[in-house]
N, C-alpha and C positions, 0 to 999 in steps of 0.2 A: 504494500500500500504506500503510495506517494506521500512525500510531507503535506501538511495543510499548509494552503497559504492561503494570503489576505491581499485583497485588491484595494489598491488607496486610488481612489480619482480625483486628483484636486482642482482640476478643471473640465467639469462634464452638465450635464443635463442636471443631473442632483450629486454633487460634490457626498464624498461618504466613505466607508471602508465597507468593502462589501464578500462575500466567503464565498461565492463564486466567479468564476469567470464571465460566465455569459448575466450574469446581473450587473456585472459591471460594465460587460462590452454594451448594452444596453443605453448606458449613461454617455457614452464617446462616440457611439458609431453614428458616423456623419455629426459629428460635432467641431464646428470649427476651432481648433487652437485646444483642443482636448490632451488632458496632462493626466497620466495613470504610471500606476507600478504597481509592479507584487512582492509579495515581504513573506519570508518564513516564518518572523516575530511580530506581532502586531502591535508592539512598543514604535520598531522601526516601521512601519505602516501609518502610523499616528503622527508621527517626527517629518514623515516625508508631508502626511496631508494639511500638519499646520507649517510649514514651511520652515520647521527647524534643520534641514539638511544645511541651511546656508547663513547663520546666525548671525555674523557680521551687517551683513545688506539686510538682514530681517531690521536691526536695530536701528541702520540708516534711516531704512525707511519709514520705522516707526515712530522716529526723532519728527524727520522730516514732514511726514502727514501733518500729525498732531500740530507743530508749529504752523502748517498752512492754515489748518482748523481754526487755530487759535486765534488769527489776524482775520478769519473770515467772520471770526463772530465779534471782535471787536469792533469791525466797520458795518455790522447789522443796523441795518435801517429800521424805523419802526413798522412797516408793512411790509416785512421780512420777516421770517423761518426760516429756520436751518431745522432739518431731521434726519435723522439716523436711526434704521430700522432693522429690523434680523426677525428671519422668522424659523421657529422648534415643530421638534415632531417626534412623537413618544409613541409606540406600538402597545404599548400596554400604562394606563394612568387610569387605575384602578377597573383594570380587565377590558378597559375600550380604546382605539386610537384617535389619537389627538392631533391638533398641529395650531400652531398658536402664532403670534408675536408679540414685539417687543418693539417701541419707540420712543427716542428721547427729543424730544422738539423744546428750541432755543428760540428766545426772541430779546427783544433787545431790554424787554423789563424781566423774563422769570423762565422757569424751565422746566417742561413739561413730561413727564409719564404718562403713554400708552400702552394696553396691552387688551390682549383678547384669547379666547378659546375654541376652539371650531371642534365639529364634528362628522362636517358634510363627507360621505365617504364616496362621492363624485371626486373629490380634489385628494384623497388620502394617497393616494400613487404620486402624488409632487411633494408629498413630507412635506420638510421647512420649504421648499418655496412656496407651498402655498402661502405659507404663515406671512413669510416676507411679502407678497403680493398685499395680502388685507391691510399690513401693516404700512406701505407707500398708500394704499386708498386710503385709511383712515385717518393717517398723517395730512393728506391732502385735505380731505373732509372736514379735519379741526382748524387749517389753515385759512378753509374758506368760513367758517361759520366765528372763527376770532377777526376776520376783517384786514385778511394778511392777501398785498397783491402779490407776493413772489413765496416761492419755499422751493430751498434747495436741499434736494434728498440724497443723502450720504448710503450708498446701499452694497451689497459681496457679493450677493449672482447677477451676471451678467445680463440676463434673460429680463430684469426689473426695466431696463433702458432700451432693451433692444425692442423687446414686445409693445413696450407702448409706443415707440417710434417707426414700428413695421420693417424693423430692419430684420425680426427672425418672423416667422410663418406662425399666426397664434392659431393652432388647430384642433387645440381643446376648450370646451365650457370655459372653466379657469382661465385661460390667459386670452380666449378671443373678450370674456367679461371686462379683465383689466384690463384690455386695448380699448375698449370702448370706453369705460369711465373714463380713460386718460385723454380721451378726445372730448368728452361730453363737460368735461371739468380745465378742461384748455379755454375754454370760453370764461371761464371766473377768473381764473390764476394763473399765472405765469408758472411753470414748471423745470427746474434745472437739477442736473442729476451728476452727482459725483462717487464715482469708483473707487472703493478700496479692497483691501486684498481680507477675506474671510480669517477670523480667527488670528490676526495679526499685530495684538494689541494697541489701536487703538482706540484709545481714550475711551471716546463715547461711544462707538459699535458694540466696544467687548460690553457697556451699559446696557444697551439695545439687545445684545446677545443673552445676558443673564435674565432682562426681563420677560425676554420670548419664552426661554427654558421655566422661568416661574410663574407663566401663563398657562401653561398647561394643565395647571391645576386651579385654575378659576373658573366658574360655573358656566357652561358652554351658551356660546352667542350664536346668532343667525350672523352669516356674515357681512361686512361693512358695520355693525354696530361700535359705536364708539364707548369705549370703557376707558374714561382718566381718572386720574390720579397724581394731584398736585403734590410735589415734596414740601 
């Protein structure tokens, strides 16, 4: 019998460690700029998909965001937002699955927590992205109903910017919906979306990341519903 191994995809369809092959060829195949390996330990599986193989440039980088972050909320206007969203996803939270998020929204007086719970088992095959999806709609939703003309969305899969801009094909329920709100809500708000890298500490993602994972145990929403939470 073969060793087990473990498939890390850190750049696919759903980013993940996954104990087959073909679950994972699943995530990559026909994915553009798709980044996979296999590992006999699943420590080293874990190292490669938070991008610890290369810790020097992880730190650069980490420096570096965070400081652009920093000057970006300094010069926040008051009909500006800044948010930063991550979306969870748990196969068993108390024997049913889940997928949630987490959002942290900045504005130039105070700073806001998001988060929600879902159960729709239409969207349960996208895990956290789906979470992350509700999580950019709801963020947008609080930015129009606080009286905000801009909000820039700080997000880690790819598919957040692509789908709403039709630069990838939205051909499920889930993401042809979020194409569509992102158009229907272009009409209210200005929208600008900046990339960072999953799991890579910074600042306010890895914030956005714990509140997703701690949403999954709050009492489950229909989605789009807004659940905050002022600090």
């Amino acid at each position: 019998m073969g060793k087990k191994k473990y498939y890390a995809v850190r750049v696919g369809e759903v980013p993940g460690i996954y104990l087959t092959w073909d679950d994972a060829k699943e995530q990559v195949q026909g994915y553009s700029g798709g980044q996979y390996k296999s590992f006999e330990n699943i420590l080293d599986a874990e190292k490669y998909l938070l991008g610890e193989d290369n810790k020097d440039e992880k730190k650069d980088y980490i420096e570096m965001v965070n400081n652009e972050i920093k000057k970006e909320i300094e010069k926040l206007g008051p009909d500006q937002v800044i948010a930063f969203v991550d979306g969870s996803y748990s196969s068993d939270v108390e024997g049913e699955e889940r997928y949630g998020y987490g959002a942290v929204l900045i504005t130039k007086e105070s700073e806001t927590c998001l988060s929600g719970s879902y159960d729709k088992m239409d969207y349960m095959t996208s895990r956290n992205v789906a979470g992350e999806i509700e999580g950019v709609k709801n963020a947008i939703l609080w930015a129009i109903e606080n009286k905000k003309k801009e909000i820039i969305v700080y997000y880690d899969y790819e598919g957040i910017e692509k789908w709403a801009k039709k630069q990838w094909k939205a051909n499920k329920e889930l993401t042809l919906g979020y194409r569509n709100f992102y158009g229907e809500k272009l009409k209210l708000i200005k929208v600008d979306f900046r990339h960072v890298k999953a799991h890579s500490g910074i600042y306010y993602n890895e914030k956005a990341d714990e509140l997703a994972k701690k949403s999954l145990y709050l009492p489950v929403e229909k989605p789009s519903v807004v659940h905050t939470t002022l600090e």
